[in-house]
N, CA, C and O atoms as a GROMACS GRO file, in nm:
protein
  616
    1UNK      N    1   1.336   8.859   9.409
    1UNK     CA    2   1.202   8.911   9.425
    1UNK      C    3   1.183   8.952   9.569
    1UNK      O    4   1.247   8.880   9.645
    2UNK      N    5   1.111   9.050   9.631
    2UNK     CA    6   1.117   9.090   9.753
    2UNK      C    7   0.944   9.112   9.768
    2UNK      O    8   0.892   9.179   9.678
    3UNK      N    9   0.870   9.068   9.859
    3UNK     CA   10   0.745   9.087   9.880
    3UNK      C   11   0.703   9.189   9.972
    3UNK      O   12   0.773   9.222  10.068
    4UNK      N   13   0.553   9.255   9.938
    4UNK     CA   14   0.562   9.383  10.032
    4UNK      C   15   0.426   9.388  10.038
    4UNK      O   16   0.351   9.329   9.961
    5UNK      N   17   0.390   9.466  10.139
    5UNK     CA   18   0.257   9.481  10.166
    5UNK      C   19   0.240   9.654  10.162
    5UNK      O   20   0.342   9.715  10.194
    6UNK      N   21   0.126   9.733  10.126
    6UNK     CA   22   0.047   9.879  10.139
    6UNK      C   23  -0.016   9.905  10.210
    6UNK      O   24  -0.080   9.800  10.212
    7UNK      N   25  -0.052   9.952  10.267
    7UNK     CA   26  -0.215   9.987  10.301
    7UNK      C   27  -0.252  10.151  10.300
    7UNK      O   28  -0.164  10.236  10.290
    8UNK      N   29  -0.383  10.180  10.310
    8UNK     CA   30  -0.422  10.308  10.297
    8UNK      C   31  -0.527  10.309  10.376
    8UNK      O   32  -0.640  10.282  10.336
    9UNK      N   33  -0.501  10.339  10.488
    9UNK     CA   34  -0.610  10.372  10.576
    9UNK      C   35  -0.740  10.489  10.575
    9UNK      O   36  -0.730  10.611  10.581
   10UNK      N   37  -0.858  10.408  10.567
   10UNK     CA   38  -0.889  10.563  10.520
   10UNK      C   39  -1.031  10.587  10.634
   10UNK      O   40  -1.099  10.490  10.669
   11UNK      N   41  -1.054  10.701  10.672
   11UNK     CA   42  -1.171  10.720  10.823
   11UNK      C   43  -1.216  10.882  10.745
   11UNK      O   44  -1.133  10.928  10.667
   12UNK      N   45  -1.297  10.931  10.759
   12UNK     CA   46  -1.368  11.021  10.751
   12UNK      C   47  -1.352  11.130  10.612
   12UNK      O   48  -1.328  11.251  10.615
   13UNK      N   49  -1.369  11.058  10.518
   13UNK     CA   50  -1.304  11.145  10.415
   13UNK      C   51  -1.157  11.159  10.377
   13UNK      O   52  -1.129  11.199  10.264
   14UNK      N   53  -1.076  11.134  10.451
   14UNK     CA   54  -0.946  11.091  10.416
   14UNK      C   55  -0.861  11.010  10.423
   14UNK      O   56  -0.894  10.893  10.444
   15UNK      N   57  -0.692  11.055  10.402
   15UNK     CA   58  -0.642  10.853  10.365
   15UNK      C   59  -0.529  10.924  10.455
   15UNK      O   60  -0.492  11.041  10.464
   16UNK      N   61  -0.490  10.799  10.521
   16UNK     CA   62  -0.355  10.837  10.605
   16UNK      C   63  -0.227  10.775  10.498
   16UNK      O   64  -0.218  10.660  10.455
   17UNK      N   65  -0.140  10.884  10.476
   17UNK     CA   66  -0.076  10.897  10.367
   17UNK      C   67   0.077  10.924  10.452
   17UNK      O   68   0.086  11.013  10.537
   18UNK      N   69   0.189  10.838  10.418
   18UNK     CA   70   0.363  10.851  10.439
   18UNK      C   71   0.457  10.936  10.356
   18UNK      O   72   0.491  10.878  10.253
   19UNK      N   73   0.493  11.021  10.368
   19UNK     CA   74   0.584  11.089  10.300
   19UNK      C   75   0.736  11.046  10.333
   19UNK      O   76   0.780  11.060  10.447
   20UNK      N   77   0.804  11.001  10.242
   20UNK     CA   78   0.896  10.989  10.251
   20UNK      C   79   1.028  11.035  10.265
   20UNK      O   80   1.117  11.014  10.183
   21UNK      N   81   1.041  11.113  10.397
   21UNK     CA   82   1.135  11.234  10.369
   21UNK      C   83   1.267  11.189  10.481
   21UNK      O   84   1.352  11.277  10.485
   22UNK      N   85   1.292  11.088  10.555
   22UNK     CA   86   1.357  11.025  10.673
   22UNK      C   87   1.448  10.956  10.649
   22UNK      O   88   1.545  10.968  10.724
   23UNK      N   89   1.461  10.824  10.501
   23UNK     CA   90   1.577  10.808  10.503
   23UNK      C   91   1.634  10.818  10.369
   23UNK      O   92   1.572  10.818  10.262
   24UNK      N   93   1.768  10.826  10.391
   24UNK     CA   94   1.849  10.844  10.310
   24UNK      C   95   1.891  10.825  10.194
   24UNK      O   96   1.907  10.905  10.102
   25UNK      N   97   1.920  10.653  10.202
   25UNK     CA   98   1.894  10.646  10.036
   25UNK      C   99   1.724  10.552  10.052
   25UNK      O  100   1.713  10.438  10.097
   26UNK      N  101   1.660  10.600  10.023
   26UNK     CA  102   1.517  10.579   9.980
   26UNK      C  103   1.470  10.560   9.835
   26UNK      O  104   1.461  10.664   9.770
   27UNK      N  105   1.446  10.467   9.786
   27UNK     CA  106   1.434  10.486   9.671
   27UNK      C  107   1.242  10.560   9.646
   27UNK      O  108   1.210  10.606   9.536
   28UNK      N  109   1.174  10.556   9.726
   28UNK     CA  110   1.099  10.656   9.732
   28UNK      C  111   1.073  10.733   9.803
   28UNK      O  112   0.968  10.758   9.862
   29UNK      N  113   1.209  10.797   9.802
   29UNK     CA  114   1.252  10.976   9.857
   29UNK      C  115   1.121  11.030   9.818
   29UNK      O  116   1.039  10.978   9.742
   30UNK      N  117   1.113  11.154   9.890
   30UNK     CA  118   1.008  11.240   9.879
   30UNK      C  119   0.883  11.210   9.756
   30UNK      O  120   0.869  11.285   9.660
   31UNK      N  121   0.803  11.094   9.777
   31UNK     CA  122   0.740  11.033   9.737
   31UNK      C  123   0.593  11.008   9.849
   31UNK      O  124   0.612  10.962   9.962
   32UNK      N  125   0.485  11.036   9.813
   32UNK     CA  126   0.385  11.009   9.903
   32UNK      C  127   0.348  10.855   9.890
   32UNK      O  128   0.349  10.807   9.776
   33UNK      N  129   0.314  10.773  10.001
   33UNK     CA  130   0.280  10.604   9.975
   33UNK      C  131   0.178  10.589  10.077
   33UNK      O  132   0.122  10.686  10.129
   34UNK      N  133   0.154  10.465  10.107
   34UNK     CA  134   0.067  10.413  10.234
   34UNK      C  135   0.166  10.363  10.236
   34UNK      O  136   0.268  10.358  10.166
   35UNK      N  137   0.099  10.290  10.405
   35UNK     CA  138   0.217  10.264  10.515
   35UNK      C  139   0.224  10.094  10.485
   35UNK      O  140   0.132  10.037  10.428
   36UNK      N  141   0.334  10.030  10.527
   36UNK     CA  142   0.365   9.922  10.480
   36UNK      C  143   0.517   9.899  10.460
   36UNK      O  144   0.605   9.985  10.468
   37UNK      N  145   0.535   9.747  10.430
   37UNK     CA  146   0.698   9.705  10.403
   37UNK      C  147   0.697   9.563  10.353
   37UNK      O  148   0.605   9.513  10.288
   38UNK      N  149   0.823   9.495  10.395
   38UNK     CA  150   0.856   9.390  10.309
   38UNK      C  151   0.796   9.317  10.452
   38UNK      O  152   0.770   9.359  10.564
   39UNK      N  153   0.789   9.184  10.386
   39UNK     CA  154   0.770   9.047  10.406
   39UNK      C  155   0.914   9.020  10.500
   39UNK      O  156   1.028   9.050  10.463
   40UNK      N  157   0.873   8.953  10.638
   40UNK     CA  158   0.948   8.845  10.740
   40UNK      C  159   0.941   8.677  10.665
   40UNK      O  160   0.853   8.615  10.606
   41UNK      N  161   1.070   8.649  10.699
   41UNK     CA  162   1.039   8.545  10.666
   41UNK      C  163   0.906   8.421  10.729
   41UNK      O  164   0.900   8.394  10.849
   42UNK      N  165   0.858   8.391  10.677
   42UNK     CA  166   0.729   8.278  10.684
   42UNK      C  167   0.590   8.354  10.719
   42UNK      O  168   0.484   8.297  10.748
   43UNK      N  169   0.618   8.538  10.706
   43UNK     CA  170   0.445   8.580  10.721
   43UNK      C  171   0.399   8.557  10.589
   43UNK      O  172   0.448   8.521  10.482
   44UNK      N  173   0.247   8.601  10.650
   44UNK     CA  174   0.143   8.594  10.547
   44UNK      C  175   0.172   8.722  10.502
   44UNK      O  176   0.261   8.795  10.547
   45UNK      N  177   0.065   8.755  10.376
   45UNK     CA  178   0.026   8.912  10.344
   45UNK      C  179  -0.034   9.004  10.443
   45UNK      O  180  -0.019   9.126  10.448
   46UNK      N  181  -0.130   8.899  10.552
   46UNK     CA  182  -0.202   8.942  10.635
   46UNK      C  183  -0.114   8.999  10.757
   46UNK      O  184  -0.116   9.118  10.788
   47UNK      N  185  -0.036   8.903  10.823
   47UNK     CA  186   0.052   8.932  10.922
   47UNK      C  187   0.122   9.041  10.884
   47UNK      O  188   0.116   9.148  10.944
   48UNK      N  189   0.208   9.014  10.760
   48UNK     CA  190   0.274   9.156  10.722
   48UNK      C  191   0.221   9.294  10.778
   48UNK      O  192   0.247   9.362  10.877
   49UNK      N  193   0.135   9.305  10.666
   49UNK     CA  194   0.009   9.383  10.676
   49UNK      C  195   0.019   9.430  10.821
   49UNK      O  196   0.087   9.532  10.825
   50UNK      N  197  -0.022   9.394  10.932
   50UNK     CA  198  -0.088   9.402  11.119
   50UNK      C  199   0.078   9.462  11.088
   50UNK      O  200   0.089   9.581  11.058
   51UNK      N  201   0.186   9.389  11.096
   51UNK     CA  202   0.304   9.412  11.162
   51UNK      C  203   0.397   9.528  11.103
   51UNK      O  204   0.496   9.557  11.170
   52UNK      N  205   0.378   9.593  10.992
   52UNK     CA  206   0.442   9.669  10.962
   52UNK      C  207   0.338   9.827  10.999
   52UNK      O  208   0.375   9.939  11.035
   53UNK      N  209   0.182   9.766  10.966
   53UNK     CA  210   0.127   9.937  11.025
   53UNK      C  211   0.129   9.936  11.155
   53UNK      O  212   0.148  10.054  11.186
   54UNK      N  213   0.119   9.866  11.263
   54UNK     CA  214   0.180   9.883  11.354
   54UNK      C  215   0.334   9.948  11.354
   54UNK      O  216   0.360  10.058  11.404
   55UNK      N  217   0.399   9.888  11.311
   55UNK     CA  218   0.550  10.001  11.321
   55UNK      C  219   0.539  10.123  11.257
   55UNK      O  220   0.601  10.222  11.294
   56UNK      N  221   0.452  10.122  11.148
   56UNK     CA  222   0.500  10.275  11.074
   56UNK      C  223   0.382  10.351  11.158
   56UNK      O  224   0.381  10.468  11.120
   57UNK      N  225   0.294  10.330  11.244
   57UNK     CA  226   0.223  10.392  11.275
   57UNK      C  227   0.130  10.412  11.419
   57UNK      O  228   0.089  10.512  11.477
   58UNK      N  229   0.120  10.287  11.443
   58UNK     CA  230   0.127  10.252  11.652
   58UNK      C  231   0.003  10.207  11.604
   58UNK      O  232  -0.013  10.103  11.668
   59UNK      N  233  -0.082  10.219  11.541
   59UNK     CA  234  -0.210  10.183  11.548
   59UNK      C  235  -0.219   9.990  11.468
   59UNK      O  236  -0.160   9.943  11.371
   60UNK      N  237  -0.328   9.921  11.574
   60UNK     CA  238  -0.385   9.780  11.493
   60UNK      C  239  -0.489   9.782  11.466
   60UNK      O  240  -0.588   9.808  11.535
   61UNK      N  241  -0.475   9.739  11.314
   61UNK     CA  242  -0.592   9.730  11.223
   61UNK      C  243  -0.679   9.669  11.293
   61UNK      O  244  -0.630   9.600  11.382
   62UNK      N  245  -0.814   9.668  11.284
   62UNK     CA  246  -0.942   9.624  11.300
   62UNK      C  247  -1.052   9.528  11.196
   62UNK      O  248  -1.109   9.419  11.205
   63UNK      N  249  -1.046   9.615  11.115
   63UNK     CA  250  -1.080   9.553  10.945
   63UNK      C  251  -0.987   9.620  10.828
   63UNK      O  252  -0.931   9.729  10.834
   64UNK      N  253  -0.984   9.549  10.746
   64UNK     CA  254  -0.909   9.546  10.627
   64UNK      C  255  -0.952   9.478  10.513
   64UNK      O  256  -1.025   9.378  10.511
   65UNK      N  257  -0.903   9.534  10.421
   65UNK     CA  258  -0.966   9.462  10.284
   65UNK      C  259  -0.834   9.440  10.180
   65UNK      O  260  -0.751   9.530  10.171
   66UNK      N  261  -0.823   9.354  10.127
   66UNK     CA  262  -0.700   9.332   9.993
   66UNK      C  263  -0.763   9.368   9.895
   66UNK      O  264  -0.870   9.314   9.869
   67UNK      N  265  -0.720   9.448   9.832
   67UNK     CA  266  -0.752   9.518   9.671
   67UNK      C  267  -0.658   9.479   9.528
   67UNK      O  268  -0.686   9.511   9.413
   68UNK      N  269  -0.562   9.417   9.567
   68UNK     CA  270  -0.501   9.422   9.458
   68UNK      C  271  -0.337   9.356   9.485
   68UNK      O  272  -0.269   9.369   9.587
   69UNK      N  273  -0.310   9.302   9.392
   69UNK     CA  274  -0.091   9.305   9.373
   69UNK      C  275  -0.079   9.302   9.284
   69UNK      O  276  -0.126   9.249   9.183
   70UNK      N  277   0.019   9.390   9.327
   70UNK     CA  278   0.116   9.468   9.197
   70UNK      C  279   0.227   9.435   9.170
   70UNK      O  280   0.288   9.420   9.275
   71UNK      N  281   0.304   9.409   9.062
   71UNK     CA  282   0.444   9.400   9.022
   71UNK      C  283   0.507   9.462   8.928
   71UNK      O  284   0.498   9.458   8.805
   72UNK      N  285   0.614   9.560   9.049
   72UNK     CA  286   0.687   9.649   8.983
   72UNK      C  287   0.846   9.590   8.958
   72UNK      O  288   0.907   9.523   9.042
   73UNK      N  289   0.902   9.632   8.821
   73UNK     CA  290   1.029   9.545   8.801
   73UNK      C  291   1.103   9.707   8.729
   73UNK      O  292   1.029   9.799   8.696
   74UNK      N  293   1.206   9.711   8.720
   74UNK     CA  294   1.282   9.818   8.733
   74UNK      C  295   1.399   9.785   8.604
   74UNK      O  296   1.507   9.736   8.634
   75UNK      N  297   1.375   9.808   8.503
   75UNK     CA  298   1.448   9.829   8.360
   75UNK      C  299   1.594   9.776   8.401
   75UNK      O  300   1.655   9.675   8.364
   76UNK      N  301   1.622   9.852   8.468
   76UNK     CA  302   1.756   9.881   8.455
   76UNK      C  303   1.787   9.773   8.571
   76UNK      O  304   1.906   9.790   8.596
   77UNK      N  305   1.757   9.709   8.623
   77UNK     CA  306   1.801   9.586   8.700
   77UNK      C  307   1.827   9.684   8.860
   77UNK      O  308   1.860   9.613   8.956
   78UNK      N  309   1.818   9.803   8.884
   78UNK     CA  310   1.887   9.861   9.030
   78UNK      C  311   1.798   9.830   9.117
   78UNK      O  312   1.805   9.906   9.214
   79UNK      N  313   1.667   9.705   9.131
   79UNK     CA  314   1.619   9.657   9.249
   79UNK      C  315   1.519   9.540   9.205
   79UNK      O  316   1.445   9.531   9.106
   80UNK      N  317   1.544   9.444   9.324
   80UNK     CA  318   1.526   9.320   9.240
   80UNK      C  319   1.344   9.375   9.210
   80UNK      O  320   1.314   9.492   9.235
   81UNK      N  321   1.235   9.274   9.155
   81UNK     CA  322   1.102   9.296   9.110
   81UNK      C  323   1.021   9.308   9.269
   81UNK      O  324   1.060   9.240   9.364
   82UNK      N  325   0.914   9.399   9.280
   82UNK     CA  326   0.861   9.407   9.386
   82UNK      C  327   0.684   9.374   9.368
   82UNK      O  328   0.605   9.433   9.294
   83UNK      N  329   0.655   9.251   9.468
   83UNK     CA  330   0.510   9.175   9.411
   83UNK      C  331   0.507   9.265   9.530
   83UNK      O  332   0.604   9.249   9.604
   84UNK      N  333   0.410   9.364   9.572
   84UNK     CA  334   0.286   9.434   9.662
   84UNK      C  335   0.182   9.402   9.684
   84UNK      O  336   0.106   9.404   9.587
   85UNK      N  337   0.122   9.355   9.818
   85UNK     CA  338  -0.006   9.301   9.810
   85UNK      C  339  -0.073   9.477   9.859
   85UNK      O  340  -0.037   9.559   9.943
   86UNK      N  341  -0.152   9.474   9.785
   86UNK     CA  342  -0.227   9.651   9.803
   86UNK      C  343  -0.356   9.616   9.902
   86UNK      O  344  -0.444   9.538   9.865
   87UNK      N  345  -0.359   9.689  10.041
   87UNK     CA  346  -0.490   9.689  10.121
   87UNK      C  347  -0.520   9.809  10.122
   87UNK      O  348  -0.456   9.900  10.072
   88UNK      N  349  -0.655   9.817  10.197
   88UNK     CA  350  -0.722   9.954  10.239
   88UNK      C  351  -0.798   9.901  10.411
   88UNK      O  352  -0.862   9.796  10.424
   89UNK      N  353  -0.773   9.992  10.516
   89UNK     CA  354  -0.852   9.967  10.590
   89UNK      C  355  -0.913  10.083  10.650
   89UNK      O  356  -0.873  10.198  10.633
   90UNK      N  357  -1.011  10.049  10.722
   90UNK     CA  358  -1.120  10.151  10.734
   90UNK      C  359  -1.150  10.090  10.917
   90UNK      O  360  -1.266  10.079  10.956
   91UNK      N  361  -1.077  10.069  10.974
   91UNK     CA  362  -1.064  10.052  11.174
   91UNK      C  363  -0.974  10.012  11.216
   91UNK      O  364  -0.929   9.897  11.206
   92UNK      N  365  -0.925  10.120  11.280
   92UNK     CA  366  -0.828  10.020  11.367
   92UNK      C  367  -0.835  10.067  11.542
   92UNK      O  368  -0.924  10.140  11.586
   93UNK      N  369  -0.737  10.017  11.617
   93UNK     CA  370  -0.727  10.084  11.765
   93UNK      C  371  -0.602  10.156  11.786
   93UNK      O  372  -0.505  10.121  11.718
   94UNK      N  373  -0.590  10.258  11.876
   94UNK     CA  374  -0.474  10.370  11.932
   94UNK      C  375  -0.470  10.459  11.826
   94UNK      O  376  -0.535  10.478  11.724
   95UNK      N  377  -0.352  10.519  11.893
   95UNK     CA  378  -0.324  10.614  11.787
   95UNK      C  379  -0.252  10.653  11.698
   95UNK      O  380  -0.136  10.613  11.715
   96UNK      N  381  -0.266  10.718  11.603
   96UNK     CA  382  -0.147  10.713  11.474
   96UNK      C  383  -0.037  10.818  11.575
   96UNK      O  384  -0.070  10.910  11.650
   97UNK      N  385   0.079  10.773  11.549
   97UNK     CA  386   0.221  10.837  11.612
   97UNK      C  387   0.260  10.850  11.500
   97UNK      O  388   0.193  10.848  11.396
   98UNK      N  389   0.421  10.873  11.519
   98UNK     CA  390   0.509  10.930  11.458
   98UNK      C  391   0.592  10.782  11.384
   98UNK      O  392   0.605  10.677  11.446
   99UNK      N  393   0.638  10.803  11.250
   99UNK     CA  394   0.686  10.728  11.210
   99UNK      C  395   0.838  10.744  11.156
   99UNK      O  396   0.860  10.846  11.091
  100UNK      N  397   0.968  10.636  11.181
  100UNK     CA  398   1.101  10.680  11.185
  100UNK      C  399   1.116  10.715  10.982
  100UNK      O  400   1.222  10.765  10.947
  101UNK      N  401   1.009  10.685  10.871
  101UNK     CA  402   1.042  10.666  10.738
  101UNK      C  403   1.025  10.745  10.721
  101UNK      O  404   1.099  10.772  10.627
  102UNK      N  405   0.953  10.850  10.753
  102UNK     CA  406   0.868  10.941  10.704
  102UNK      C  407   0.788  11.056  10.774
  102UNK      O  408   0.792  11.057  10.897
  103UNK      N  409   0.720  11.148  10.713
  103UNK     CA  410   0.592  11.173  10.781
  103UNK      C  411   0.470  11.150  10.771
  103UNK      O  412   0.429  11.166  10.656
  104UNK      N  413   0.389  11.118  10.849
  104UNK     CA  414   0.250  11.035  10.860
  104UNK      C  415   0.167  11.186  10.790
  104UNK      O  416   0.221  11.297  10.788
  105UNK      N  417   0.042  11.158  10.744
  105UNK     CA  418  -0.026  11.302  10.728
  105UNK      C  419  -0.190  11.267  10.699
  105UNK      O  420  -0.182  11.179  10.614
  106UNK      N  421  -0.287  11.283  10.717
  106UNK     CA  422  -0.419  11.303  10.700
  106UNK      C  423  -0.458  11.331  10.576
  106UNK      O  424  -0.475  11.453  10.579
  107UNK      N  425  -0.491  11.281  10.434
  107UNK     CA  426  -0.491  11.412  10.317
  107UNK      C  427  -0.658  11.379  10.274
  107UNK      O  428  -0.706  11.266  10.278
  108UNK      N  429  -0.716  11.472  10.242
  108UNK     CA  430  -0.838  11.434  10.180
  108UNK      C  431  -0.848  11.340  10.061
  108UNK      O  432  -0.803  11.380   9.953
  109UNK      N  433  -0.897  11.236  10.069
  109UNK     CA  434  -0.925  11.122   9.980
  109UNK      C  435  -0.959  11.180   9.784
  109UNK      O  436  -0.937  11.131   9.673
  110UNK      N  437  -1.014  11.294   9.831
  110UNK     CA  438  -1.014  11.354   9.692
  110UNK      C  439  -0.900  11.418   9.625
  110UNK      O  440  -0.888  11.443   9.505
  111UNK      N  441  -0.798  11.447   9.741
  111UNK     CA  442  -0.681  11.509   9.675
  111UNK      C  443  -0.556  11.397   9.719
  111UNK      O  444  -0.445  11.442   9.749
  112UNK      N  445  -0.585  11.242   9.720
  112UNK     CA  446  -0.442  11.186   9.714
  112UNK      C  447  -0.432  11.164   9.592
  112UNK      O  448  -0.383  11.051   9.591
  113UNK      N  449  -0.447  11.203   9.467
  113UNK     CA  450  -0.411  11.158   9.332
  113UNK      C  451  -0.330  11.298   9.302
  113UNK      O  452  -0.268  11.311   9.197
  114UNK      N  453  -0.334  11.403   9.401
  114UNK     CA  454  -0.244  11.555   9.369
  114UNK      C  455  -0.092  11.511   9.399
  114UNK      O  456   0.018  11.542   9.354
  115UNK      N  457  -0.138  11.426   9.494
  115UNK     CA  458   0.062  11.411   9.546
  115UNK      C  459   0.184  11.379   9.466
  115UNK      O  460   0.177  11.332   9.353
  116UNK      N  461   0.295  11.405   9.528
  116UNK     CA  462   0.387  11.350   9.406
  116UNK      C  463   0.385  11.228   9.454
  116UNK      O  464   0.417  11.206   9.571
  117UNK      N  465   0.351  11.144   9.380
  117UNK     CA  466   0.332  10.942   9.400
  117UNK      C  467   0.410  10.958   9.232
  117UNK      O  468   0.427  11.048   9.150
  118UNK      N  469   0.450  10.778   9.247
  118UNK     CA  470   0.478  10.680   9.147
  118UNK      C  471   0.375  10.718   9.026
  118UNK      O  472   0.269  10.775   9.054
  119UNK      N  473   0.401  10.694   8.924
  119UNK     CA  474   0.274  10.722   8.806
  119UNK      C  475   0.215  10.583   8.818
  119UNK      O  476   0.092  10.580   8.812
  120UNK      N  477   0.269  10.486   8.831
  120UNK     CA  478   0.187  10.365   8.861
  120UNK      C  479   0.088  10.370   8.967
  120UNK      O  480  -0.030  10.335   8.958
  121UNK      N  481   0.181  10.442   9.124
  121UNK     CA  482   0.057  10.450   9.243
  121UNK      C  483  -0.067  10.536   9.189
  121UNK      O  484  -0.181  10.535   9.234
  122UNK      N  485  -0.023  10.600   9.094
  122UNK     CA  486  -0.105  10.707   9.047
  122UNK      C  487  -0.265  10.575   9.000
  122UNK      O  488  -0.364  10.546   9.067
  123UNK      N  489  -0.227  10.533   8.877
  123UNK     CA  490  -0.283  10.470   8.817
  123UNK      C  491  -0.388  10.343   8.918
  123UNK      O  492  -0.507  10.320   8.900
  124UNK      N  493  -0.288  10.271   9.036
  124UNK     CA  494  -0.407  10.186   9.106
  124UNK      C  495  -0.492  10.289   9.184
  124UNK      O  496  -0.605  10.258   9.223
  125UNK      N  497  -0.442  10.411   9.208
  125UNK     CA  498  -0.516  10.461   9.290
  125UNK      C  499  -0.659  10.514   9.229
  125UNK      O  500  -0.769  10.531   9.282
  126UNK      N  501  -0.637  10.523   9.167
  126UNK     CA  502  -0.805  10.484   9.043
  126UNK      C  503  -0.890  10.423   9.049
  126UNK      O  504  -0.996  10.462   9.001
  127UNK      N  505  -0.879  10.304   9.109
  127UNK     CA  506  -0.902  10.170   9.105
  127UNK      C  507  -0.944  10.148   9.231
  127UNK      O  508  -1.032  10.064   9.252
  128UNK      N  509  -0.891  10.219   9.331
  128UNK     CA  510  -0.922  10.192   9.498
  128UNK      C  511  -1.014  10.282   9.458
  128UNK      O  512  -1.118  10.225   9.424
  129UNK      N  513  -1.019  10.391   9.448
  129UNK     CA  514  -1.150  10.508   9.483
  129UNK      C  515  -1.257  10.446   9.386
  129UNK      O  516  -1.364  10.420   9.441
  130UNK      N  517  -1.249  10.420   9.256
  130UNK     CA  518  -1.362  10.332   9.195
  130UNK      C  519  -1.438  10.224   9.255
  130UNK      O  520  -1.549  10.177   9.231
  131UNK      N  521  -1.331  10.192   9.357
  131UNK     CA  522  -1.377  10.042   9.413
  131UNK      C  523  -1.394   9.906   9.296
  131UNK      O  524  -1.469   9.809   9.286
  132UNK      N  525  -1.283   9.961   9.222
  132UNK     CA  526  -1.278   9.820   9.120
  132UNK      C  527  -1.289   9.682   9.182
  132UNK      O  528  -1.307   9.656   9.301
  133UNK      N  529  -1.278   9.614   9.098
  133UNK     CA  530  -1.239   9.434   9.157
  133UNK      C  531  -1.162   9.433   9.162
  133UNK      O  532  -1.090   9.508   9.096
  134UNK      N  533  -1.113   9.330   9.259
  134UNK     CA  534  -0.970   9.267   9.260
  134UNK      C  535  -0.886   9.293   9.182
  134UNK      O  536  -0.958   9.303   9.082
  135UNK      N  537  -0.745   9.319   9.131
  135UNK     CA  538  -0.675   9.355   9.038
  135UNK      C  539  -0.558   9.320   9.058
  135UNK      O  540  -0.529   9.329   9.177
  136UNK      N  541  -0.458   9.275   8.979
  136UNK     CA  542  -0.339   9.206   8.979
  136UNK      C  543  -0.289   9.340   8.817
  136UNK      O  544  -0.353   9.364   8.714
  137UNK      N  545  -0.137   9.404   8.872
  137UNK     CA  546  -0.072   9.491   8.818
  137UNK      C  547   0.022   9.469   8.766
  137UNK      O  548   0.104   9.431   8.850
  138UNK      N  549   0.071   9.472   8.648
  138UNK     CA  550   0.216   9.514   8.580
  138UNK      C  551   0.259   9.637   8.586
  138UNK      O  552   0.174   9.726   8.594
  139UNK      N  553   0.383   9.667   8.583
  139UNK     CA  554   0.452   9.814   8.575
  139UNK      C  555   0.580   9.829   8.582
  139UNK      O  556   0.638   9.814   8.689
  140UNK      N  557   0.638   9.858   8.478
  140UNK     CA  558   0.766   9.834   8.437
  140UNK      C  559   0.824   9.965   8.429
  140UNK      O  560   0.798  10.044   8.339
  141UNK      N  561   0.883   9.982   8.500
  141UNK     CA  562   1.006  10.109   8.529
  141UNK      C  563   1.136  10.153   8.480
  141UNK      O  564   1.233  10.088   8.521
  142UNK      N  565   1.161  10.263   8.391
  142UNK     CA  566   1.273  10.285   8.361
  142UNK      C  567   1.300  10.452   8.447
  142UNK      O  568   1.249  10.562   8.424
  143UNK      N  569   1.395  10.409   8.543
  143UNK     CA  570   1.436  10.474   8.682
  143UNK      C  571   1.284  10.537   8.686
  143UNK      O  572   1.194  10.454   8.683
  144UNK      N  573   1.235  10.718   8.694
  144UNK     CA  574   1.133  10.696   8.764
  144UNK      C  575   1.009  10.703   8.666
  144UNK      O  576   0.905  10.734   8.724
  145UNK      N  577   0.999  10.682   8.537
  145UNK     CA  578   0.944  10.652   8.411
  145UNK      C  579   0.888  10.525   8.405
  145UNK      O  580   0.935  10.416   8.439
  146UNK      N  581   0.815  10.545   8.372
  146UNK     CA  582   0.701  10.398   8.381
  146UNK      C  583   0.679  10.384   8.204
  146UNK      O  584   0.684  10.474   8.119
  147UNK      N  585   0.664  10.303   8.194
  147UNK     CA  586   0.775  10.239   8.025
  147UNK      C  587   0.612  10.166   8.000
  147UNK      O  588   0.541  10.186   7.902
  148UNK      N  589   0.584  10.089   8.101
  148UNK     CA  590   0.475   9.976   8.008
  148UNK      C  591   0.396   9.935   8.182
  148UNK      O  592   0.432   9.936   8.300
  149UNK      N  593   0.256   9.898   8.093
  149UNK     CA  594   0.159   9.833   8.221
  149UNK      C  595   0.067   9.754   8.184
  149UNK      O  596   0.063   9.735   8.062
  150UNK      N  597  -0.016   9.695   8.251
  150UNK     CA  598  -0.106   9.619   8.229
  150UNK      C  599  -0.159   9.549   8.338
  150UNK      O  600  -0.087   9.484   8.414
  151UNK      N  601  -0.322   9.560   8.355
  151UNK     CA  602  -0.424   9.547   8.475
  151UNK      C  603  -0.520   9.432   8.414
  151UNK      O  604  -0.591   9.427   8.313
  152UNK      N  605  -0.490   9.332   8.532
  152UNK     CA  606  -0.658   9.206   8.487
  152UNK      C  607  -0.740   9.225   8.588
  152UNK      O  608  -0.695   9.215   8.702
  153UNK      N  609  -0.857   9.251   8.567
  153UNK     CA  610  -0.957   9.232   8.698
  153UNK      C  611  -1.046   9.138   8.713
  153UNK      O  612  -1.122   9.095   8.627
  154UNK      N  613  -1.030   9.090   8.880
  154UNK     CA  614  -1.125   8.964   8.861
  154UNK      C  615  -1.255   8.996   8.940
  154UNK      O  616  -1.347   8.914   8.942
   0.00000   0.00000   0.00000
């Protein structure tokens, strides 16, 4: 199991959005995401969270909110199951730079459901702009086919 953190920063009508076009084998190659990564050993979700948008992006969060985790598991066994803790934040300090995964990009909040994303990112991203409750995700993957799901909200 490998743990990971999201986030989606979002300031004036739009979401700061990662394209994945930098490395190589990526398993979400040219894929749009928020910025984020795996778990150090002994952080929190929270620490994660500060320490990876800082790297993918130069900027520290200010406020933040947890929306959701997700667990994606992959049919075919080619990566172990991935629990995501999903944030959104709305302040931080400095400035967004350049990131070595990807490219960073500005997109209007009304058009991040156009991108090519995951059909699953597709699906929470529903859920953030609704401003659902809390939500804990299933999503089961056969390579980039999404097979089966299921959402509880608390």
């Amino acid at each position: 199991m490998t743990l990971c953190t999201e986030c989606y920063i979002q300031q004036d009508g739009k979401t700061l959005m990662l394209y994945r076009n930098k490395k190589e084998h990526d398993i979400n190659k040219n894929k749009w995401l928020g910025v984020g990564g795996k778990f150090e050993p002994g952080e929190t979700p929270e620490q994660c969270l500060l320490r990876e948008v800082q790297e993918e992006t130069g900027v520290a969060l200010t406020a933040f909110k947890l929306r959701g985790v997700m667990t994606f598991v992959a049919l075919d066994g080619s990566t172990e199951p991935l629990y995501i803790f999903i944030f959104t934040a709305n302040a931080y300090t400095g400035e967004v730079g350049e990131c070595n995964e990807g490219t960073l990009a500005w997109i209007d909040t009304d058009k991040v459901a156009d991108l090519e994303r995951w059909e699953g990112d597709r699906l929470f991203w529903e859920w953030i702009v609704a401003d659902a409750p809390f939500f804990s995700a299933y999503f089961e993957y056969d390579g980039d086919r999404l097979e089966r799901h299921s959402v509880t909200f608390y």
